[in-house]
TORDO-11462 format. One record per residue (C-alpha): y, z, x. Coordinates in steps of 0.02 Angstrom, whole numbers, plus 50000, padded with zeros to 5 digits. Example, Ala and Ser with C-alpha at 12.3 -4.5 7.8 and 13.67 -1.06 7.14 Angstrom:
% TORDO-11462
497755039050615;499475035750684;
//
This chain:
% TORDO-11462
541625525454574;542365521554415;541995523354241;542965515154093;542855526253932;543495513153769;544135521953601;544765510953457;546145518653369;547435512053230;547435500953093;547295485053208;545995489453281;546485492153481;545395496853628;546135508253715;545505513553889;545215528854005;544795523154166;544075539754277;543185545054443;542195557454527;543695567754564;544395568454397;545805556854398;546135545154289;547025529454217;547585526954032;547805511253985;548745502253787;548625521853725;548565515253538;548245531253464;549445530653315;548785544753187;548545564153235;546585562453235;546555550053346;547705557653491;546415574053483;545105560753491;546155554653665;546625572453717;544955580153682;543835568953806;545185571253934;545105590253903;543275589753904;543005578854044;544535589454160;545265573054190;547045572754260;547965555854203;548865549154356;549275533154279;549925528254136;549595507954096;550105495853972;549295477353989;550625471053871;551925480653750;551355473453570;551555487153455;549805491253436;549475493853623;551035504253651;550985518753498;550335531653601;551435531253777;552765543753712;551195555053689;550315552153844;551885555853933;552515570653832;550625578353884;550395575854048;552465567954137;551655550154162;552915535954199;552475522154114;551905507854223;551945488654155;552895473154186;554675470054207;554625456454067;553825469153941;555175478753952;555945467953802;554235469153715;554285485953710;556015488753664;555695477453507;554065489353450;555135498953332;555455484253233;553825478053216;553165494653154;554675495853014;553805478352970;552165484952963;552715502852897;552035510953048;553445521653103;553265530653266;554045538353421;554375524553569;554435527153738;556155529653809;555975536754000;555765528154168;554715514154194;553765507054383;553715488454375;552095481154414;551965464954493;550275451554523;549375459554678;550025476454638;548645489354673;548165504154571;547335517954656;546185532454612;545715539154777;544545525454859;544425515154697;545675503554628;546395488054509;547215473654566;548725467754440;548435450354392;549805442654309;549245433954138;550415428854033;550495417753877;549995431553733;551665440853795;552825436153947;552435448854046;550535451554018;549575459354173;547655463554185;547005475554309;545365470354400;544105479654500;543375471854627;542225484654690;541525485654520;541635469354446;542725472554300;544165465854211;545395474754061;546255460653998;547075466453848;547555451553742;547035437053856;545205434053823;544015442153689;542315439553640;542205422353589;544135421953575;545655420153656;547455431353620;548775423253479;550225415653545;551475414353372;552275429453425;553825431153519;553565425653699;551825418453676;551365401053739;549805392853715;549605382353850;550425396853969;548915406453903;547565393753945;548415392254108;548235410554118;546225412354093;545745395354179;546715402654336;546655421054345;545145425954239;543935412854260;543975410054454;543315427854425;541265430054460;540235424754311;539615444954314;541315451354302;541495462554137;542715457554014;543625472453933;544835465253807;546195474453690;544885471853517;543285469753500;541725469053591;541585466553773;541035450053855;540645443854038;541755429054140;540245419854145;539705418853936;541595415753903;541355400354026;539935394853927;540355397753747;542185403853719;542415387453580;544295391053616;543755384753804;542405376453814;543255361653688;544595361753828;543485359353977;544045373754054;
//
């Protein structure tokens, strides 16, 4: 069985994720952990918890999802796992934190390539890739069935839906995104998202204003 862990680190504000079982293994997902408080904060509950990170996910590679991969794999040898079209996302982080004066160390190693239907597995328990694009290209969310959860980074929020005036964000590729990957989910389904609060499928159906205008 799974449990999903959510810290909220930087100046924007991200969730970032530690998805764990039984056995100890676990999943991090959009490490934002920028300053040094905040990466204790991340490498404290692992510590404490004797978790061993197998995985290493990004949904997307926006700056504020992606600060803290070069950590995560300095600590623990984790290859970075996202989407082939991120790969141009990520490589462009650098510039968008000399815009926001938010230096910091990128990721330069290996990556695995994650495609829609791709499974990740901790022992009996995994998340399906679903590919959701439309905030970025190459957006993915990983869904549990088992469990009835979603982490959807920048898709869907509370109320809200992920911008789409940066580069390689579409609107209408977005809409496209939630109408067929998210919300053919269960109503129960827990929403996750990359800031804020977390929601169901089923409120979002009934009151996302970004959605329900759109008779989605």
């Amino acid at each position: 069985m799974l449990t999903v862990k959510c810290f909220t680190f930087n100046p924007v504000q991200e969730n970032t994720y530690i998805i764990y079982n039984e056995n100890n293994l676990c999943c991090v997902i959009d490490p934002g952990c920028y300053f040094d408080d905040e990466r204790k904060e991340l490498l404290d509950f692992i510590t404490r918890y004797k978790l061993t990170p197998k995985f290493l996910l990004n949904t997307h590679c926006h700056l504020d999802h992606v600060f803290g991969n070069a950590f995560i794999f300095d600590q623990f040898a984790t290859v970075l796992h996202i989407h082939e079209l991120e790969k141009q996302v990520l490589a462009f982080a650098p510039v968008s934190a000399h815009q926001w004066n938010l230096p910091f160390d990128n990721y330069n190693h290996e990556f695995i390539l994650v495609r829609e239907g791709d499974t990740i597995s901790l022992d009996d328990d995994s998340l399906r890739a679903l590919y959701t694009p439309g905030h970025s290209p190459g957006h993915i969310s990983f869904y549990c069935q088992e469990q009835q959860f979603v982490i959807c980074g920048d898709v869907l929020f509370n109320m809200s839906i992920g911008r789409t005036d940066l580069p390689g964000g579409d609107y209408n590729t977005l809409i496209e995104s939630i109408r067929r990957k998210l919300f053919v989910l269960p109503d129960e389904v827990a929403v996750y998202p990359g800031h804020g609060e977390p929601t169901t499928i089923g409120f979002e159906k009934k009151h996302n204003p970004f959605l329900t205008e759109r008779g989605v």
